[in-house]
Structures are given as structure tokens and as C-alpha cells.
TORVO-12764 format. One line per 5 residues: number of its first residue (from 1); for each residue x, y, z of N, C-alpha, C. Coordinates in Angstrom, 1 decimal, always signed. Example, Ala and Ser with C-alpha at 12.3 -4.5 7.8 and 13.67 -1.06 7.14 Angstrom:
BEGIN
1 = +13.2,-5.7,+7.8,+12.3,-4.5,+7.8,+13.2,-3.3,+7.8; +12.8,-2.2,+7.1,+13.7,-1.1,+7.1,+12.9,+0.0,+7.9
***
This chain:
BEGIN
1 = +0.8,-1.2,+0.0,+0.0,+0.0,+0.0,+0.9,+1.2,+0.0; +0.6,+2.1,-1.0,+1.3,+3.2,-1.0,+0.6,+4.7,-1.1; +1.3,+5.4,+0.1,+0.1,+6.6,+1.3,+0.9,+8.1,+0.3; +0.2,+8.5,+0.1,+0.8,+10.4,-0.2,+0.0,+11.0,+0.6; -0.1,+12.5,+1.0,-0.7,+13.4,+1.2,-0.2,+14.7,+1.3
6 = -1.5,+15.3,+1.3,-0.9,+17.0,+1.1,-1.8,+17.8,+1.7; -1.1,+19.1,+2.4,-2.1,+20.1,+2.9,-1.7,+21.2,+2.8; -2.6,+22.5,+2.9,-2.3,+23.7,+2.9,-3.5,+24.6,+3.3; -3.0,+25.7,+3.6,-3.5,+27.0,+3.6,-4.6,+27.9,+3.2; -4.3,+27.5,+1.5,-5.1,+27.9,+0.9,-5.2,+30.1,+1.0
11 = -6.1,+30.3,+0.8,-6.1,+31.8,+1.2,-6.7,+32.2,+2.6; -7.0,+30.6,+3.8,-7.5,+31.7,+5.0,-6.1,+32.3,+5.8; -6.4,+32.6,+7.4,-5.4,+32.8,+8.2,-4.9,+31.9,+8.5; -5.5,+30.4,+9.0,-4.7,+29.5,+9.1,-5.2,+28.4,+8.8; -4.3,+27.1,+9.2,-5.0,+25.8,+8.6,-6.0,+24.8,+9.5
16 = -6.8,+25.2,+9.2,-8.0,+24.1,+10.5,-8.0,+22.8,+10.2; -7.8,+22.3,+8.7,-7.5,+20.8,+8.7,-6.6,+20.0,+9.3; -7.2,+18.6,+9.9,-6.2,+18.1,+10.6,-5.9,+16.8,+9.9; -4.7,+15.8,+9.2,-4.5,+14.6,+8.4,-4.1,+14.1,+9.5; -4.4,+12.7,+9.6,-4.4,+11.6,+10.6,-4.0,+10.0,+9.9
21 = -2.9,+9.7,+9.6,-2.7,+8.6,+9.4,-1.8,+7.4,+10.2; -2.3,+6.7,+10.3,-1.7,+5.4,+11.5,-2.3,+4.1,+11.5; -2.0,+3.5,+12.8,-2.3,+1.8,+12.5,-2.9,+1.8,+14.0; -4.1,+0.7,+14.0,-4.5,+0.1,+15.3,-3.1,-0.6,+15.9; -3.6,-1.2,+16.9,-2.8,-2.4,+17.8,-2.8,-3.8,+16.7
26 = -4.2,-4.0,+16.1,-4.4,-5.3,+15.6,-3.5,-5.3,+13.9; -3.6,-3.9,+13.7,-2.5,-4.1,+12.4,-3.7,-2.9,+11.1; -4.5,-3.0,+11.2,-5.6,-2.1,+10.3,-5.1,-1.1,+10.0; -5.1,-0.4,+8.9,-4.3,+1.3,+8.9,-5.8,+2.3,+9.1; -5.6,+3.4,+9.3,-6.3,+4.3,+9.9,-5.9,+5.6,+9.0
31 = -7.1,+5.9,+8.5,-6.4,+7.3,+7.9,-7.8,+8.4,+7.8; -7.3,+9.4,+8.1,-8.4,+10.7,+7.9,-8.2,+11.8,+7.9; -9.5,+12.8,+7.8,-9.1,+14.2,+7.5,-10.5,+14.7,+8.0; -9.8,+15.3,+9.4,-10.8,+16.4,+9.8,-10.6,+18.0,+9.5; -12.1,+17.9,+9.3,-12.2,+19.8,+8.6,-13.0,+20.9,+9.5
36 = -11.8,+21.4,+10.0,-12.5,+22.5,+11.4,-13.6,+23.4,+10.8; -14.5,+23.4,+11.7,-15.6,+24.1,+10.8,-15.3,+25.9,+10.5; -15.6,+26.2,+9.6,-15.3,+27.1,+9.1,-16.1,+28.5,+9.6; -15.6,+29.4,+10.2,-16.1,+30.2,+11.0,-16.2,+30.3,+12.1; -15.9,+28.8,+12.7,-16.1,+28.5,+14.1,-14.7,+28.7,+14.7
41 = -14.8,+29.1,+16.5,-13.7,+29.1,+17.0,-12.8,+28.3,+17.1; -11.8,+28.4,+17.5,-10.7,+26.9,+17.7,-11.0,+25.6,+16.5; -10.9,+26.4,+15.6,-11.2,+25.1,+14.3,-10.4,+23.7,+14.4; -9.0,+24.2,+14.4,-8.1,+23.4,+14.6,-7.8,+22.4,+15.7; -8.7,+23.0,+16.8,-8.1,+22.0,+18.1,-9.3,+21.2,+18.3
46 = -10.6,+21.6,+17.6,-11.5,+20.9,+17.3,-11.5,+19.4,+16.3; -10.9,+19.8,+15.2,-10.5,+18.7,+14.2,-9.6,+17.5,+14.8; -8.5,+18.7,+15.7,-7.8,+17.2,+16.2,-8.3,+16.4,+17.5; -9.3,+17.0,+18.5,-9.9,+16.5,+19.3,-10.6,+15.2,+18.8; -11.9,+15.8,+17.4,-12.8,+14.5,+16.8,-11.8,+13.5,+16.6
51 = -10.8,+13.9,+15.7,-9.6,+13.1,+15.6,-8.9,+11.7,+16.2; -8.3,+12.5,+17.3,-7.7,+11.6,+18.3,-8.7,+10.9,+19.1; -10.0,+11.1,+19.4,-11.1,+10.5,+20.0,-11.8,+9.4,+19.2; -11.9,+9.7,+17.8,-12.3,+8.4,+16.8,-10.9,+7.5,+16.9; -9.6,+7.8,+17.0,-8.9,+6.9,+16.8,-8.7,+6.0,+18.3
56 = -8.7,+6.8,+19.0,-8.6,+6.0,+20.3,-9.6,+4.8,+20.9; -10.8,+5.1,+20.4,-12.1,+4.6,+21.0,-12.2,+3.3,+19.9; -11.9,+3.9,+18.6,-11.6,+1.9,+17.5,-10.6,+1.2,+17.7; -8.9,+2.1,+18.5,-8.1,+1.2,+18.6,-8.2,-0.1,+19.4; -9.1,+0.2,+20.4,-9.8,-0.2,+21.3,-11.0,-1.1,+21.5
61 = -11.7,-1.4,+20.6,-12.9,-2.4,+20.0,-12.5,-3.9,+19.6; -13.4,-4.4,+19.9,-13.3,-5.9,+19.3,-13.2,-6.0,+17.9; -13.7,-4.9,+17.1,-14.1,-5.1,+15.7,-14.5,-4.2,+15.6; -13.9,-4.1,+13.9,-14.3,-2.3,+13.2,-15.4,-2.8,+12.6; -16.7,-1.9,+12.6,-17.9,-2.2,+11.8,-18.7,-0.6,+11.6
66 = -19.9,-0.4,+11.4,-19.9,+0.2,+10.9,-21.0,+0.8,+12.6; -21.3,+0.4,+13.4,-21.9,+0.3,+14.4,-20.7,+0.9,+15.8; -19.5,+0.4,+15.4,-18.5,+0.9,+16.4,-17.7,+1.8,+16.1; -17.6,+2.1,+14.5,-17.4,+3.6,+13.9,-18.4,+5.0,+14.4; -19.6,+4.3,+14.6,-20.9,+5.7,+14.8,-20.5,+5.7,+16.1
71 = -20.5,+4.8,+17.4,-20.1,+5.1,+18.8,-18.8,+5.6,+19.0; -17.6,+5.6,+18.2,-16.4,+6.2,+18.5,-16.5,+8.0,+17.4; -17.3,+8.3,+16.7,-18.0,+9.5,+16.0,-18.4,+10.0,+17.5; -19.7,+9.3,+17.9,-21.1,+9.7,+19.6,-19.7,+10.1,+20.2; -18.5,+9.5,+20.5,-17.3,+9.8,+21.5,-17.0,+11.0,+21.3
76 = -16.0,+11.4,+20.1,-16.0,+12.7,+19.7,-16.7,+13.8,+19.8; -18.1,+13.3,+19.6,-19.2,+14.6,+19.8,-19.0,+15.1,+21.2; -19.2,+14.2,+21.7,-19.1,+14.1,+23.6,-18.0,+15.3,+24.0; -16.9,+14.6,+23.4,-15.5,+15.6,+23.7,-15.9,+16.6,+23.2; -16.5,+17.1,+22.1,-16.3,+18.5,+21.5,-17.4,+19.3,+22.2
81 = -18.8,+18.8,+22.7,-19.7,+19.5,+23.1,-18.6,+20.1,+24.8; -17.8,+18.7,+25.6,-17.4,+19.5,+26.7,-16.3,+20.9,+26.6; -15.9,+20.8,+25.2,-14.8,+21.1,+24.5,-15.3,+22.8,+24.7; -16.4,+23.0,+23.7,-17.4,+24.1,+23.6,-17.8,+24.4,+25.0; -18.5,+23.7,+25.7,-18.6,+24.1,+27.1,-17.6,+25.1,+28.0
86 = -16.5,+24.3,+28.4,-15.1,+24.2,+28.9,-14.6,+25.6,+28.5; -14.9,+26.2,+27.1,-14.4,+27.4,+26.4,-15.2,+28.0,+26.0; -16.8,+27.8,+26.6,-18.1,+29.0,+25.8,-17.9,+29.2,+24.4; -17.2,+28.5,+23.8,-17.5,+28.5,+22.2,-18.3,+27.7,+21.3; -17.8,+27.8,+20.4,-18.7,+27.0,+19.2,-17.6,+26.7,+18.3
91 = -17.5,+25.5,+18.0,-16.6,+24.9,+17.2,-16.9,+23.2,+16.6; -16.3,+22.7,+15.7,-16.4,+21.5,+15.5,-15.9,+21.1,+14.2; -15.9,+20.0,+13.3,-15.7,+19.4,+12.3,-16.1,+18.7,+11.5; -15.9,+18.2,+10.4,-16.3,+17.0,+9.3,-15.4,+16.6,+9.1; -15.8,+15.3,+9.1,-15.0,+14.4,+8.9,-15.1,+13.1,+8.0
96 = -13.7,+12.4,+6.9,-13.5,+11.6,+5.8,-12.8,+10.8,+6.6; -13.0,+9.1,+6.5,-12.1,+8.5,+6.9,-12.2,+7.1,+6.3; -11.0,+6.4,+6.3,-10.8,+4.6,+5.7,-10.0,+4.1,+6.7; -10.7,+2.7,+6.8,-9.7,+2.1,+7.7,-9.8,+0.5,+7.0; -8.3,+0.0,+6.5,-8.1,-0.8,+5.9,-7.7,-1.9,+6.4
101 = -8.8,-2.8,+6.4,-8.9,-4.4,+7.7,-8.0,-5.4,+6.7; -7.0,-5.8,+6.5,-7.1,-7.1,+5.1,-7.2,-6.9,+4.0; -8.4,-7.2,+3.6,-8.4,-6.8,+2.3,-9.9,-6.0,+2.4; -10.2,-5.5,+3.5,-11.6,-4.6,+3.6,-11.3,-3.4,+3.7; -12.4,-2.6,+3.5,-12.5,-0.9,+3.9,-13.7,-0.7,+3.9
106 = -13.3,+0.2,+5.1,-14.6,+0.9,+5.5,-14.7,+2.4,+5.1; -15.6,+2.8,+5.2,-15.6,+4.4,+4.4,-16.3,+5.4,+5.4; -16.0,+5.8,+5.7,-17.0,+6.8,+6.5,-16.7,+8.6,+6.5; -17.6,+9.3,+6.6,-18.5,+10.7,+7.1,-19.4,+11.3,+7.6; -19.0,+12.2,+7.7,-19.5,+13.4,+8.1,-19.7,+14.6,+8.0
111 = -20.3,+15.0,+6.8,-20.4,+16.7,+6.2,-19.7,+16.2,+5.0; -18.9,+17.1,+4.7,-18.4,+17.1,+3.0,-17.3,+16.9,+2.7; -16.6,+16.3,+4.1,-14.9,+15.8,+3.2,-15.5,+14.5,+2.4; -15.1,+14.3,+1.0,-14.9,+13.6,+0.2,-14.3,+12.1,+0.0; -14.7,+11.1,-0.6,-14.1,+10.4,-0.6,-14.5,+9.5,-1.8
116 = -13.3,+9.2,-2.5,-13.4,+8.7,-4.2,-12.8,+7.5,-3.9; -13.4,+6.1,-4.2,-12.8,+4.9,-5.4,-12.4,+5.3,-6.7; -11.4,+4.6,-6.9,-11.1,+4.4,-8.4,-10.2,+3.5,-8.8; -10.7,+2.8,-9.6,-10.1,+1.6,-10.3,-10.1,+2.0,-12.1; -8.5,+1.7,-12.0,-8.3,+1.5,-13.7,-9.0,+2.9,-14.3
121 = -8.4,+4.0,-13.9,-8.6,+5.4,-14.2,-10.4,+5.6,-14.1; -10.9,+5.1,-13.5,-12.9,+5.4,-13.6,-13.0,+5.4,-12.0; -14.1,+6.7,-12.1,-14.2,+6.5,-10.4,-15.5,+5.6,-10.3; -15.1,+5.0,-9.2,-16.1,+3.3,-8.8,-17.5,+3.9,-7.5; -16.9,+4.5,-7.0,-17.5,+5.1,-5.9,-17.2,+6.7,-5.5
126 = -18.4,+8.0,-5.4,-18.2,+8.9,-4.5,-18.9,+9.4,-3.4; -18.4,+9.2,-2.4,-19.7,+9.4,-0.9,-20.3,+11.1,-1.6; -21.7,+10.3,-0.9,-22.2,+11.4,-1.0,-22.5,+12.2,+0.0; -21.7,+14.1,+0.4,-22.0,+14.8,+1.1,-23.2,+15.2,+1.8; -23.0,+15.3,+3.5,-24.0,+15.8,+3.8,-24.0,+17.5,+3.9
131 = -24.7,+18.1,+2.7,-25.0,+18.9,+2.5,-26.6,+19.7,+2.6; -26.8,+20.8,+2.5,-28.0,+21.2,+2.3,-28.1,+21.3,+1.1; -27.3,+21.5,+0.2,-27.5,+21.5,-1.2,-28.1,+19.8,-1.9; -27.1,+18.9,-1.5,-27.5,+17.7,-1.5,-29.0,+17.3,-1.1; -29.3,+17.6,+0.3,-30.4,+17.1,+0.5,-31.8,+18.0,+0.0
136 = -31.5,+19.0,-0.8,-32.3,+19.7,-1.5,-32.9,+19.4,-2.3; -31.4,+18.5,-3.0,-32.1,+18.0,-4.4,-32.4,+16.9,-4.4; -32.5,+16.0,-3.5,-33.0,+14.8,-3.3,-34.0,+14.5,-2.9; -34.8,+16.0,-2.5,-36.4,+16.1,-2.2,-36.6,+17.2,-3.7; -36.0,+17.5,-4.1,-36.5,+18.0,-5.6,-36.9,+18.9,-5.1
141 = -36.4,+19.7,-3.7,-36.8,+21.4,-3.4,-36.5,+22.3,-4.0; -35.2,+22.1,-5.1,-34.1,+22.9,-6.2,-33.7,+22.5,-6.7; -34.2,+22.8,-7.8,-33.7,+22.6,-9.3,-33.0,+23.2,-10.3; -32.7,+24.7,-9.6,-32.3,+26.1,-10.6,-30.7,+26.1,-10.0; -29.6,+25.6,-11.1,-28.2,+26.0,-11.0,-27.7,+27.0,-9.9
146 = -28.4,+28.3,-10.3,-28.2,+29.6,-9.9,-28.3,+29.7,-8.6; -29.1,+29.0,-7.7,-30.1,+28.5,-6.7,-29.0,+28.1,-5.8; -28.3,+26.9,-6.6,-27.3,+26.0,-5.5,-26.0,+26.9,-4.9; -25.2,+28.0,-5.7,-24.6,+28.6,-5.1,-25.1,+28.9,-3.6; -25.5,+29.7,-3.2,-26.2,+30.4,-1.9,-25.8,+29.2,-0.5
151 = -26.5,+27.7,-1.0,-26.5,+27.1,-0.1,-25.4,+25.8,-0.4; -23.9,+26.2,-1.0,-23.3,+25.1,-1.6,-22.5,+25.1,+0.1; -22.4,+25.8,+1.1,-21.0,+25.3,+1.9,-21.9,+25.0,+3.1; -23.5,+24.9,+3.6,-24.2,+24.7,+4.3,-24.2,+23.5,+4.4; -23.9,+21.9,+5.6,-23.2,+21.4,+6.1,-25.0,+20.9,+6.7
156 = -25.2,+19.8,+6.4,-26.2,+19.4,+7.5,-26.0,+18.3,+9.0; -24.7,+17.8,+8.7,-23.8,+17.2,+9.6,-22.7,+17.5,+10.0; -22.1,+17.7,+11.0,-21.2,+17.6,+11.7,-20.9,+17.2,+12.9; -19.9,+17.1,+13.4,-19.6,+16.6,+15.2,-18.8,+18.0,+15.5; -20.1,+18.3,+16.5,-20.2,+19.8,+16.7,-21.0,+19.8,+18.0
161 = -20.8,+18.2,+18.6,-21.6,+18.9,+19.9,-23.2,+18.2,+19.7; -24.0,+18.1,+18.9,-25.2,+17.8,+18.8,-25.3,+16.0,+18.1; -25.9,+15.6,+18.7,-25.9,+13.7,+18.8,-26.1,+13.6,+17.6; -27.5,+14.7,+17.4,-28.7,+14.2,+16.1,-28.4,+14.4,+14.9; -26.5,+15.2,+14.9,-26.1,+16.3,+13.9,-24.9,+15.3,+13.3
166 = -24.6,+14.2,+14.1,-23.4,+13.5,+14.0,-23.8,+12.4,+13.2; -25.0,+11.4,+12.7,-25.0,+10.5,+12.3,-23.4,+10.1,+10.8; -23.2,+8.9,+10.8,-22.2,+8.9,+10.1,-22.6,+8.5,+8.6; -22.1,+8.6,+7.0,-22.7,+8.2,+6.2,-21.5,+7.3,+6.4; -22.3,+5.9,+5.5,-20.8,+4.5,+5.7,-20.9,+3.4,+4.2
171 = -19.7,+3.0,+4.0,-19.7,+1.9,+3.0,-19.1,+0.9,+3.6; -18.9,-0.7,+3.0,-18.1,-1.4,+3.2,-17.8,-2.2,+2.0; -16.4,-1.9,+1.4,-16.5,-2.4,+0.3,-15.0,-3.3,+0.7; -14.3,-4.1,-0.7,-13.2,-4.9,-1.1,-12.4,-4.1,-1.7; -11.0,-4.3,-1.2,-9.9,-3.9,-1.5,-9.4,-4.0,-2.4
176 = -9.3,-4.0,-4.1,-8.7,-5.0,-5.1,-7.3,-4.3,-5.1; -6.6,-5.1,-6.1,-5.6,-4.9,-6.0,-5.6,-4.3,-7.6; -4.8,-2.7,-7.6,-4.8,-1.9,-8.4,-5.8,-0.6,-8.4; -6.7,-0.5,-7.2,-7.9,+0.3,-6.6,-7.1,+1.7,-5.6; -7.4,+2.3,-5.7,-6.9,+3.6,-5.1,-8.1,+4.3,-4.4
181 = -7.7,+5.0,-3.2,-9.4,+6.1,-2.8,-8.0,+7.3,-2.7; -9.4,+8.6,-2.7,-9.3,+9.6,-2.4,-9.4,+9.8,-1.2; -8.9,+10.8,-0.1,-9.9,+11.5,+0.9,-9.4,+12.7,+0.7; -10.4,+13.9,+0.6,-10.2,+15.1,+0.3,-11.7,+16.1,+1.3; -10.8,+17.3,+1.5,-11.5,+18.1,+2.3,-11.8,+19.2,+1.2
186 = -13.5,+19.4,+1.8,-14.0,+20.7,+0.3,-12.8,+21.5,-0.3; -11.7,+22.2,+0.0,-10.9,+23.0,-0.2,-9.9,+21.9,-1.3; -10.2,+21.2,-1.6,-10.0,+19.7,-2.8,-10.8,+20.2,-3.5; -11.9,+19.6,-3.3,-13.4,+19.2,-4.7,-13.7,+20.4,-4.7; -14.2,+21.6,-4.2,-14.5,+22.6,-4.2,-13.1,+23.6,-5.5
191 = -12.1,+23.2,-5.9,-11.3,+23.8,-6.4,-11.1,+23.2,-7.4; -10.6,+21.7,-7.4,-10.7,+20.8,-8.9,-11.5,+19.5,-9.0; -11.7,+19.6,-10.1,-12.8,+18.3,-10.6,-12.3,+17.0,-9.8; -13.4,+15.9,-10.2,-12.8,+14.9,-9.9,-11.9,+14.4,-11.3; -12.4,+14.8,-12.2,-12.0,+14.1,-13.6,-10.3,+15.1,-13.3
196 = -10.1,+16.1,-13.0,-8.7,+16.7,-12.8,-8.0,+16.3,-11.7; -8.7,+15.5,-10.4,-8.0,+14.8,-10.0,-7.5,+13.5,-10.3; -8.2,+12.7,-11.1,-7.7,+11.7,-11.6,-6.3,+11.7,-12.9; -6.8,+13.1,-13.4,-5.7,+13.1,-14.4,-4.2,+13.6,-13.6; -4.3,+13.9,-12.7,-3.1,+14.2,-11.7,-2.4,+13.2,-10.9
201 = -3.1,+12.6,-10.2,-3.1,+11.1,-9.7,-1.9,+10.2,-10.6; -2.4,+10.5,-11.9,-1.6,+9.3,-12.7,-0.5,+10.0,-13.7; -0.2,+11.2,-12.7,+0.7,+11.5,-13.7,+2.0,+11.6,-13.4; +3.3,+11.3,-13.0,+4.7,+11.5,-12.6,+4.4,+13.1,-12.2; +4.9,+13.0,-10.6,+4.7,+14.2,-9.7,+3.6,+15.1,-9.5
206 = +2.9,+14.1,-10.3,+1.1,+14.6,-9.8,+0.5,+15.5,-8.7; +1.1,+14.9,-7.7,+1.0,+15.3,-6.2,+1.5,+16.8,-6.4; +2.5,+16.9,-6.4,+3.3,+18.1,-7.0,+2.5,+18.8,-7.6; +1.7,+18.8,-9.0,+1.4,+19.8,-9.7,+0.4,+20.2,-9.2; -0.4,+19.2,-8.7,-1.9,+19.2,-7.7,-1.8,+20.3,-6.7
211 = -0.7,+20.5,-6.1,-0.4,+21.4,-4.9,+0.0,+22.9,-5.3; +0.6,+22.8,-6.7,+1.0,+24.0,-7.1,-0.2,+25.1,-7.5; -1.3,+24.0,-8.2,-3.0,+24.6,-8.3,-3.3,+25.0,-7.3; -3.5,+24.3,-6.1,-4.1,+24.8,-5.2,-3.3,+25.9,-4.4; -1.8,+26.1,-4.7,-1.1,+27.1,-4.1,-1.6,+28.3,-4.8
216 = -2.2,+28.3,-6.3,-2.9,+29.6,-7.1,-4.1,+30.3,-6.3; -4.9,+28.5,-7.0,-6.7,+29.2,-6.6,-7.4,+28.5,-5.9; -6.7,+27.9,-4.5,-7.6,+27.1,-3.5,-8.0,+28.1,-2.8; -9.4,+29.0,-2.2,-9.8,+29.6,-1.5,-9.8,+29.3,+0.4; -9.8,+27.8,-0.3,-9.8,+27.3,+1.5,-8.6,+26.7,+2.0
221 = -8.8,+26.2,+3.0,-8.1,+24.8,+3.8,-7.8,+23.7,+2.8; -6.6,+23.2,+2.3,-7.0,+22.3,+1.5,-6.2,+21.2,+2.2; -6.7,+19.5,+2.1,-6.1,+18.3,+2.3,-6.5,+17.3,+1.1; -5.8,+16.5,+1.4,-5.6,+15.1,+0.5,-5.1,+14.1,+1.2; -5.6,+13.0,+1.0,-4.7,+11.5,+1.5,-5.4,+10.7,-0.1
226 = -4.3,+10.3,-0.4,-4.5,+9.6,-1.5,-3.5,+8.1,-1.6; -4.7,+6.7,-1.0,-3.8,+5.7,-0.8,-4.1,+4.9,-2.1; -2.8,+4.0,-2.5,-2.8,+2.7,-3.7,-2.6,+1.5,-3.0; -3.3,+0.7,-3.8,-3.4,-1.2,-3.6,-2.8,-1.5,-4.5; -1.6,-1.2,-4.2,-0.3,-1.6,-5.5,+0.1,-2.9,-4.8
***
């Protein structure tokens, strides 16, 4: 398996993304990207809080499923709501993550970091965001292009403190060999396509030119973890 990633700046004041890659006790790799919420206080100590509290609470489990992913998510919340408390603020995150059993993966979110399959240059899988824009159009409340800007960065999930607000979206798929995922935080998909990530991905120093884009005209936070089943 072979791991890249990248982060940056982008145009705010600082970087609220947090990249998290490692291994349980049992051998599983662990990888993710929390995205401090944007506007909110302590973005950053928020992301790594959700963070280190999802990783601690699965290192810890009998078994990764998709049931002990949402209670180590409920953990996080926990922390962040005393978090907020503790500091009279308002803060929190979204969160992308994979954790690679064998030859399994599990997929999971919350809000809109990203996450792409791809096999043999075609993307196989892309979670779909919890957004309000998203869930707009899936009750067919909006249909006018023009419409979706207004409500594109409105977030119907996150672990921010609120139980009802955390639910996680989840896959469980097979690992092939020659399969690649994405995890990327909006300040990614929000700046280049997927079809422009893929063409980067496969290209000598890809990673590289990928970063140089986003050193132009990334407006936000930007991350990447981009693993191969080479």
C-alpha cells in the first residue's frame, strides 16, 4: 500500500485541517481528515480533538464495523460538546475516513470531506455529502443551478456537539488490487474536478502539480490523503 498526502492554507489565516494517518494495535491502517468548521472558534483543536477521540475509541474495540465507527463518531461529539462548554464556544468538524482491515475498507462521514474509489482510471465510488444543497435536491426542493450557489457550503452534519447532527454516512467495500481512494476536504473538490484529479493522480509528480493549483486558486483549507493497492 502506498500513502501520499498534502495540505495547505489555501487563502485563510490558518489551517484548521487536521491529516491523521496510523495503525491500530491489531494491524488495520487508519487514515483521515478532519475539517475544522469554518467560521467556528478553535477550528483546529476541534478537528484534532474529533480526531484523536475516533482513533482511540476503535483502537480499542473488538471489531471495526460500521456500528463501532458511529459510537467512536457519539465519543467525539461528547468531547467537542465539553470542549465548547469548557471554552463558551462553538466549534467543530467534518470528517472523511478509511480504515483498511485485510483486504476490507470501510468508508466513512460526516459533512463534506470527500471520498473517491477508483479503479483503472474510472471513479467506482463517490460518498455522497452531507450537505443542504444535497439534500435539496434529493427532495427535488431545487432545481435552478443559480439557486445552488447560496446554499453550496451549508453542512447538514457535523460533530459539533449535537448527537442528532453526528449521524455517520458508511460503505463497506473490497480492497482490489490496483484500486486507489481519495480523501479530500472541500478546499480539494470545491477547487478541482474529480476528472482533474484523476488526471493528476496518474501522472509523474502529480501530487506536486496538484499542490502548485491549489497554491494559485484554492480559497480554503485544502487536504488530500491519496492511498494505492499496488
Amino acid at each position: 500500500m502506498e500513502v501520499k498526502q498534502l495540505t495547505g492554507i489555501g487563502k485563510r489565516e490558518s489551517n484548521q485541517d487536521f491529516i491523521y494517518v496510523d495503525r491500530f494495535e491489531s494491524g488495520a491502517a487508519f487514515f483521515l481528515i478532519a475539517d475544522g468548521m469554518g467560521g467556528y472558534e478553535k477550528g483546529d483543536e476541534a478537528a484534532r480533538i474529533v480526531t484523536e477521540n475516533i482513533f482511540t475509541f476503535l483502537n480499542f474495540v473488538g471489531s471495526i464495523n460500521e456500528q463501532n465507527i458511529q459510537k467512536a463518531v457519539q465519543k467525539a461529539n461528547l468531547a467537542i460538546k465539553q470542549f465548547n462548554s469548557k471554552n463558551n464556544i462553538k466549534s467543530g468538524a467534518t470528517i472523511g475516513g478509511i480504515i483498511v482491515a485485510e483486504n476490507t475498507v470501510h468508508l466513512f462521514w460526516v459533512g463534506d470531506v470527500m471520498i473517491y474509489q477508483i479503479s483503472k482510471g474510472r471513479v467506482l465510488l463517490q460518498t455522497r455529502s452531507h450537505t443542504l444543497v444535497n439534500s435539496l435536491l434529493k427532495t427535488e426542493s431545487i432545481k435552478e443551478e443559480k439557486s445552488l450557489k447560496k446554499y453550496k457550503h451549508i453542512v447538514t452534519r457535523s460533530i459539533s456537539g449535537n448527537p442528532s447532527e453526528s449521524s455517520i454516512g458508511y460503505q463497506f467495500i473490497q480492497f482490489s488490487e490496483g484500486d486507489s481512494f481519495i480523501i479530500c476536504s472541500d478546499g480539494v473538490h470545491n477547487t478541482v474536478s474529480v476528472e482533474q484529479l484523476l488526471m493528476y493522480i496518474n501522472q509523474k509528480n502529480g501530487l506536486q502539480k496538484l499542490e502548485n493549483e491549489f497554491l494559485t486558486d484554492a480559497q480554503d483549507n485544502y487536504s488530500l490523503i491519496l492511498i494505492k493497492n499496488k
